[in-house]
N, C-alpha and C positions, 0 to 999 in steps of 0.2 A: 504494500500500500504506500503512496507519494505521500512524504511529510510535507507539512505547512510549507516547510524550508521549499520541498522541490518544489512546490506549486507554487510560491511567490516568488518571480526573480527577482536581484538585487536591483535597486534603480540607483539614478542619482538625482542627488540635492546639489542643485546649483546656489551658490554664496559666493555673489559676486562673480570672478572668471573664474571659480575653481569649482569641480563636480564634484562632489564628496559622495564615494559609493554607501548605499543605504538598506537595511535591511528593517522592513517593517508588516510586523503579519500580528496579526489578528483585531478585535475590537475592545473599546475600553476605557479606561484608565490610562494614560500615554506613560508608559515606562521606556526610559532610555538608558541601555545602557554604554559605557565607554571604557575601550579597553587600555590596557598596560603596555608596556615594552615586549617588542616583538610581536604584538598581538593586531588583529584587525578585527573587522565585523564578523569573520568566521568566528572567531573566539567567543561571541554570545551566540550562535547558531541554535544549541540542543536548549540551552537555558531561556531562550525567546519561543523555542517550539514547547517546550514543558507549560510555560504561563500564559502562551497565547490565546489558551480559549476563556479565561478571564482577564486579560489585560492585551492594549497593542502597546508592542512588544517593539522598539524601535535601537535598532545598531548600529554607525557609520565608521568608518575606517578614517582616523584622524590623518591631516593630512603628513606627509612624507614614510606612511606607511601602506602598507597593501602591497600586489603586484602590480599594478600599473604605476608610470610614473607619475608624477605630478609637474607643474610647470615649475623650470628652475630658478625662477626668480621670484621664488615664492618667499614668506618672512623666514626668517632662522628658526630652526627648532628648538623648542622649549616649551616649558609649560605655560607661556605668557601666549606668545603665538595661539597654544592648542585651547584656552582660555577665548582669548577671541571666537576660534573659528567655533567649540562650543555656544558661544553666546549667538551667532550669527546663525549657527546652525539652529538651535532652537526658535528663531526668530521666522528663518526661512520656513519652516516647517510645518508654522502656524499650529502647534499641538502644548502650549508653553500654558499656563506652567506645567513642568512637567516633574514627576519623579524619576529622581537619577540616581544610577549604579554604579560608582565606580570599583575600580581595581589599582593599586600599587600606583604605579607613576600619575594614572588621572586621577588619585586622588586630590594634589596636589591643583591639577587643573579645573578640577570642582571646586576647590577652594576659592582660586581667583576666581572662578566665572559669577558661585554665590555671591561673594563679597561687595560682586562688581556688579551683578545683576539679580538680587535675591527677588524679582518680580515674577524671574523665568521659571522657578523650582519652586513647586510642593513641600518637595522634603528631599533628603540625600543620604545616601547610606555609602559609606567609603568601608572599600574592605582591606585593613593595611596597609594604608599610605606607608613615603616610603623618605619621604626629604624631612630632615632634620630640624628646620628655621625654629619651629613652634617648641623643641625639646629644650626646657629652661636650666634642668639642674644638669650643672655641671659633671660629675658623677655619672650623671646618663648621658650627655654626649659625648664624654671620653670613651665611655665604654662602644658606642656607636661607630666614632672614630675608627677603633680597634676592629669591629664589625668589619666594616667598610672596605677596610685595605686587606684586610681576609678573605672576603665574599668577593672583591670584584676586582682586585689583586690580578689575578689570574687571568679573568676577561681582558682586563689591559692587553697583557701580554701576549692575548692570542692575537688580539687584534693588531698590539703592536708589528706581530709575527706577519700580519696581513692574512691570517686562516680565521676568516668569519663561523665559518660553520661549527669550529672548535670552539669559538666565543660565544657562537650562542650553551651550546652544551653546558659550557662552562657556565654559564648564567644561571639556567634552568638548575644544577647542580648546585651552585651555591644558593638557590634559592628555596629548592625542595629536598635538598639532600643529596649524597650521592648515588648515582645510576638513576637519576628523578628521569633525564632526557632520554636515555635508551628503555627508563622502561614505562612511558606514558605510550599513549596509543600514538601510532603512526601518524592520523591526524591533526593531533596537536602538533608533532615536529615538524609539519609539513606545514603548518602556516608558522610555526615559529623560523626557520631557515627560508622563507619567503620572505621574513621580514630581518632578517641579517642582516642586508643593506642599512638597519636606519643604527646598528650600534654603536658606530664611530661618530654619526648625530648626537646620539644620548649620551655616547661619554664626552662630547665636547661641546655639550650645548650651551647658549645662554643660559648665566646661572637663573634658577628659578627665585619666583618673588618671593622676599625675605620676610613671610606671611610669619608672623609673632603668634604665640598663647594667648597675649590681648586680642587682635586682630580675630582669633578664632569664637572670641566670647564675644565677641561683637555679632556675627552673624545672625542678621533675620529671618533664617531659615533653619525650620527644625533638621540636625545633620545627626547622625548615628554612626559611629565606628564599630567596626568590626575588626578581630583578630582574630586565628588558630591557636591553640593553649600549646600545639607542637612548632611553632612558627619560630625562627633563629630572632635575635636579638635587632637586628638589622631592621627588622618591621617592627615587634613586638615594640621596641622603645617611642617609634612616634608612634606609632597607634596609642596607645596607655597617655602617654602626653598630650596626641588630639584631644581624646575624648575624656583628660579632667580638664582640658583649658575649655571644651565646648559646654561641658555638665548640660544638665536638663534631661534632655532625648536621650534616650535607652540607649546601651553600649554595652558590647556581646563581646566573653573568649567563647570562640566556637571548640568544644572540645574534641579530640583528635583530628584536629584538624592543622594546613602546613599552610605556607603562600602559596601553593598552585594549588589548594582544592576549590576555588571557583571552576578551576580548566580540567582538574582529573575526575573532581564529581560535580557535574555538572548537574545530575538531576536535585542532588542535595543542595547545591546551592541557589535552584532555583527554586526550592522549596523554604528554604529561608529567608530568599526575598521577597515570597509568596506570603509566608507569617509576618514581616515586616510590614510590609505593606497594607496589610488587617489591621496593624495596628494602629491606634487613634493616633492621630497627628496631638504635639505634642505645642 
């Protein structure tokens, strides 16, 4: 039997000169969600097909990632850029306000977008951010520091080596453990090595905006973090700092759980964003 997926092809959201590919199936509640590093719109594919027959389910491939290229005089990569194009993207789509999903890197680009435009967003659920700006006590971003140059150490190196595909491994490994990339499904590798191209982006991007614990207690939109109780230190420290500088809105360790169970169980995690989303707005 054709999943929702085969039966809706992908289209595109035009914002401005750039087509942002777009995946949006069912009716609803407008849920959007956005992906992480190395990730694109396939990466919500099963978890838009699990919620769609209660909610539209809405994905886009932020820009300078995907298979297709994009135009090269487009802004520089970073999460200020991917902020924007969120903001313009919901704007274009006419489905605003809308509830958002993030993951690791856009958690960061939810931040600016709320801060910037908390008219577009219902509510936000970030799973794991991943940038440090918000972590106040000294003691935990040393300890993150140390994180840091462990977890992605290595990624350098490949890249510096010029062997992308080693770099990604190495990423997904430092971030789910080891053998995480050799032993997820084929699938996931295969949009994660389509998107290798953008690693030597993300590791020399514009730094991202130096969004404060203040800046977070400010936000007019109810926002919720999420974290894995198995997740390495490298997440585990902003998430915990997010969500006492946010207080209010509910804040989850998901238990056995790592940073890549949004991508390994996907049906579980969209059954959490299922329960999330039941829940009263706050």
């Amino acid at each position: 039997m054709a999943s929702a997926i085969d039966a809706t092809p992908v289209r595109s959201v035009l914002v401005d000169e750039d087509a942002f590919p777009c995946l949006d199936i069912g009716e609803g509640e407008p849920v959007l969600f956005l992906h992480g590093a190395v990730g694109d719109l396939r990466t919500w594919e099963r978890q838009c097909e699990a919620l769609s027959d209660r909610y539209r389910c809405m994905a886009y491939t932020q820009r300078w990632f995907g298979p297709v290229p994009w135009r090269p005089n487009g802004p520089p990569f970073g999460t200020t850029a991917h902020a924007g194009d969120l903001i313009a993207f919901v704007e274009a789509v006419g489905a605003g306000p809308v509830s958002l999903v993030a993951w690791s890197y856009a958690g960061h680009v939810a931040f600016e977008a709320a801060l910037a435009h908390p008219d577009l967003f219902q509510r936000i659920l970030v799973f794991e951010p991943g940038v440090p700006t918000y972590v106040e006590d000294p003691a935990e971003r040393a300890a993150f520091g140390v994180e840091a140059r462990q977890a992605f150490g290595p990624v350098s190196a490949a890249l510096a080596a010029g062997d992308l595909r080693e770099a990604v491994r190495r990423l997904i490994d430092a971030s789910g453990g080891e053998g995480s990339f050799d032993g997820q499904a084929a699938s996931c590798s295969a949009i994660e090595i389509d998107n290798a191209h953008t690693l030597p982006m993300l590791f020399g991007q514009t730094p991202p905006r130096a969004i404060t614990a203040v800046d977070l207690a400010t936000l007019a939109v109810p926002v919720s973090i999420a974290w894995g109780a198995r997740t390495r230190p490298i997440y585990r420290i902003p998430s915990q700092a997010a969500a006492r500088a946010i207080g209010g809105a509910a804040h989850w360790e998901i238990p056995e759980a790592g940073h890549l169970w949004p991508d390994h169980e996907p049906e579980a995690f969209a059954a959490f964003v299922g329960a999330w989303l039941e829940e009263p707005r706050h």
